[in-house]
C-alpha positions as CSV (number, residue, x, y, z in Angstrom):
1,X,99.8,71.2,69.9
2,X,97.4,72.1,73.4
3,X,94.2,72.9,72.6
4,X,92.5,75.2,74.3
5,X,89.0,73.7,74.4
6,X,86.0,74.4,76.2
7,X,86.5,73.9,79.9
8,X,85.9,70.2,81.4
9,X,82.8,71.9,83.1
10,X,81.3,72.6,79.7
11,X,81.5,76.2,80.8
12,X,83.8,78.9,79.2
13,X,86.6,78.4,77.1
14,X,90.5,77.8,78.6
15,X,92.3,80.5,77.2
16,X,95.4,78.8,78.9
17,X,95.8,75.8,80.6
18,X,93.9,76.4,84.2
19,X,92.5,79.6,83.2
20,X,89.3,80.9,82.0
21,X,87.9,84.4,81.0
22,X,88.5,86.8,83.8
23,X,91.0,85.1,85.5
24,X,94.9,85.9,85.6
25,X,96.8,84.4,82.4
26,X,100.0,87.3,81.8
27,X,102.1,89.2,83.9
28,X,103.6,91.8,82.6
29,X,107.2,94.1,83.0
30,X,107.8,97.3,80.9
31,X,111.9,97.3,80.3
32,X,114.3,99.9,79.0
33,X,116.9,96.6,77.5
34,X,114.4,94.0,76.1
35,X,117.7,91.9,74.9
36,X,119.3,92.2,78.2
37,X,115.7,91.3,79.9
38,X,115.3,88.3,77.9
39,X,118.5,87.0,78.6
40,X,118.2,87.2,82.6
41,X,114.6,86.1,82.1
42,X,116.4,83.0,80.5
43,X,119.4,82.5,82.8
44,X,117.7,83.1,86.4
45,X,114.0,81.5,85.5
46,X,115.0,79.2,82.9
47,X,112.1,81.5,81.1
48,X,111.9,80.8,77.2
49,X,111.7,80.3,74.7
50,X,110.4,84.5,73.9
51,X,108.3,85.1,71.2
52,X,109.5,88.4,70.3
53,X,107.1,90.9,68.1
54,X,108.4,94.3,66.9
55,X,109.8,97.4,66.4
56,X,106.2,98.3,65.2
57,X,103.7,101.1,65.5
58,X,100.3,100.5,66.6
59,X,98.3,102.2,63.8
60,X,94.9,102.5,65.7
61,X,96.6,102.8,69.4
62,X,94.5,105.5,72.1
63,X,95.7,106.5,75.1
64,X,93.5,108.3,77.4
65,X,91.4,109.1,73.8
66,X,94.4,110.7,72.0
67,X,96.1,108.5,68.9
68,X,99.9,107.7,70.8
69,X,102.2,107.2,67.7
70,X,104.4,105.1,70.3
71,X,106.6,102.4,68.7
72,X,106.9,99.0,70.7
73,X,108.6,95.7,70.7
74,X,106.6,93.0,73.0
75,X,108.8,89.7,73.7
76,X,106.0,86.6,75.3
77,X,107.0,83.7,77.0
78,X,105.3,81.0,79.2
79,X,106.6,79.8,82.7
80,X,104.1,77.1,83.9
81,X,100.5,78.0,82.5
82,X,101.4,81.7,82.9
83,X,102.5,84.1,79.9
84,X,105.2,86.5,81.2
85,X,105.1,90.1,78.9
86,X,108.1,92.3,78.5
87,X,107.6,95.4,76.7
88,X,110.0,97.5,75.5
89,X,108.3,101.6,74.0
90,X,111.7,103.1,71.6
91,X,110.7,106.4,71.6
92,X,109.5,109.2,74.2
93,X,106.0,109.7,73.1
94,X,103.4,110.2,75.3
95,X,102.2,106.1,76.4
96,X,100.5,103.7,78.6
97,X,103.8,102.5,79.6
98,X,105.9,105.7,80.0
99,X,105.1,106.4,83.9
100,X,106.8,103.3,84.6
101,X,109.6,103.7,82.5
102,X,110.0,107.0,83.9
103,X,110.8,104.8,86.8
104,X,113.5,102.7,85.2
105,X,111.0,100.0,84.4
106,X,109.1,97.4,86.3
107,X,105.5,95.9,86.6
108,X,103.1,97.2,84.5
109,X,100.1,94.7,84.1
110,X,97.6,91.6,84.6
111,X,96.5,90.2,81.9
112,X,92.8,88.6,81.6
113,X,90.8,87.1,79.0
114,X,88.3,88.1,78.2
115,X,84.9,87.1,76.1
116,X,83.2,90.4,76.6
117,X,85.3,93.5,76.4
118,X,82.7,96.5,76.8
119,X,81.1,94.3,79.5
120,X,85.1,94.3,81.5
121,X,85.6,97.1,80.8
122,X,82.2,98.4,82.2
123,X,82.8,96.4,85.0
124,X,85.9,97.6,86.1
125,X,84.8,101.4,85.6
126,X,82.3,100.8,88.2
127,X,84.9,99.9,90.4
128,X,87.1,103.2,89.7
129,X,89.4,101.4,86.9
130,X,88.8,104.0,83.9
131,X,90.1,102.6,80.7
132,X,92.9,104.3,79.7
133,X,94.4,102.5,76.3
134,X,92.8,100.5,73.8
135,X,94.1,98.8,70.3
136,X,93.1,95.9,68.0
137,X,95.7,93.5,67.6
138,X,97.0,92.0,64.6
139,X,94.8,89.0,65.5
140,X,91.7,90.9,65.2
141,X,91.3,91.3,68.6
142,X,90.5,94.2,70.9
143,X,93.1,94.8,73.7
144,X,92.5,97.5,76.4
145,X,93.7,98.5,79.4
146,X,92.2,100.0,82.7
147,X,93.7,102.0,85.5
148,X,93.9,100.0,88.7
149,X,96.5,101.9,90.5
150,X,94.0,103.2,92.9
151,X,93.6,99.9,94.5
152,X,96.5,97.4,92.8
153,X,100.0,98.3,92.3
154,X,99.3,98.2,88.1
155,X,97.2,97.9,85.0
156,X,94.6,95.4,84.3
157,X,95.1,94.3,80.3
158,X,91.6,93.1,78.9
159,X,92.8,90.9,75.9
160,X,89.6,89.6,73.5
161,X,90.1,86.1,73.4
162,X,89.2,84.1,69.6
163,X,90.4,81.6,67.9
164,X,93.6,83.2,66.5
165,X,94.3,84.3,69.9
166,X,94.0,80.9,71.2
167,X,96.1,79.3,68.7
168,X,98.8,82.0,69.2
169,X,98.8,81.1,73.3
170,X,98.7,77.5,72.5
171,X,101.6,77.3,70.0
172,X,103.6,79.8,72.5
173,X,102.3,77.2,75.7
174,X,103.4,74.4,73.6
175,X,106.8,75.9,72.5
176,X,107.7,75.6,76.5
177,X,106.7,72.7,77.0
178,X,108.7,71.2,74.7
179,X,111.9,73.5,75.1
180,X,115.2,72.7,75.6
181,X,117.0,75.4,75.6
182,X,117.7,76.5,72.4
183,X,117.0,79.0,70.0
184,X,115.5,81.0,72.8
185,X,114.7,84.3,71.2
186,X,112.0,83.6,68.5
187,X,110.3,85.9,66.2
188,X,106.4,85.5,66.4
């Protein structure tokens, strides 16, 4: 399995191969057919295999301070050293997703790493991005969003990296790797 290990520099850690805190490591696409997504993904990319998590119900989810009941299923898959997101919401409830599904679906976010949450998320307030969502993921980590769409067509996700988190990526990097084709929609 890839490790994710401190950097060759000696600074940060690599949350994915290439990529430290702060910089780039998911794009990701809100969908309205998370089956019929994964299966293009697959066909026209060669994208897989997905690591799909859900139907479930963040249970301390906020969106824009107000507790969002929203019920999600997230599919994760890597192409190259990138993680590509889809994100399906199965209800109507008020989300940071729904303006773009509104829309039919489409880009929704960057994702960066991050070893210092309040400090991103500090840092992008200063520079207009207001944070609009947060949770803590079944890994223990923190997860929020900021509003970039002043500047940037989309979100910015700031995803607390740790070990679980790491070891999650990796298994998911790894799984790519060593694909070949099969089994290409995965529960994790």
């Amino acid at each position: 399995m890839t490790d994710f290990s401190p950097s060759p520099s000696g600074g940060e850690r690599i949350i994915v191969p290439g990529r430290v805190p702060g910089q780039i490591i998911q794009y990701a696409y809100a969908v309205t057919d998370l089956v019929g997504s994964l299966t293009t993904y697959n066909q026209v990319f060669g994208v897989g295999p997905w690591f799909v998590r859900g139907p479930f119900t963040p249970p301390n989810a906020r969106y824009r301070g107000e507790y969002t009941g929203m019920t999600i299923t997230l599919a994760r898959a890597f192409a190259g050293n990138t993680m590509v997101e889809l994100i399906q919401q199965h209800d109507d409830g008020p989300s940071v997703y729904r303006k773009v599904l509104e829309s039919g679906g489409g880009f929704h976010h960057w994702a960066i790493g991050s070893s210092d949450v309040d400090g991103d998320i500090a840092r992008f307030a200063a520079r207009g991005y207001p944070a609009v969502f947060e949770d803590l993921m079944p890994s223990g980590v923190r997860v929020a969003y900021v509003d970039a769409t002043s500047e940037l067509p989309g979100m910015i996700e700031i995803l607390e990296m740790n070990d679980a988190q790491r070891a999650l990526y990796s298994g998911f990097y790894q799984a790519a790797l060593d694909w070949d084709g099969s089994d290409p929609i995965r529960e994790g």
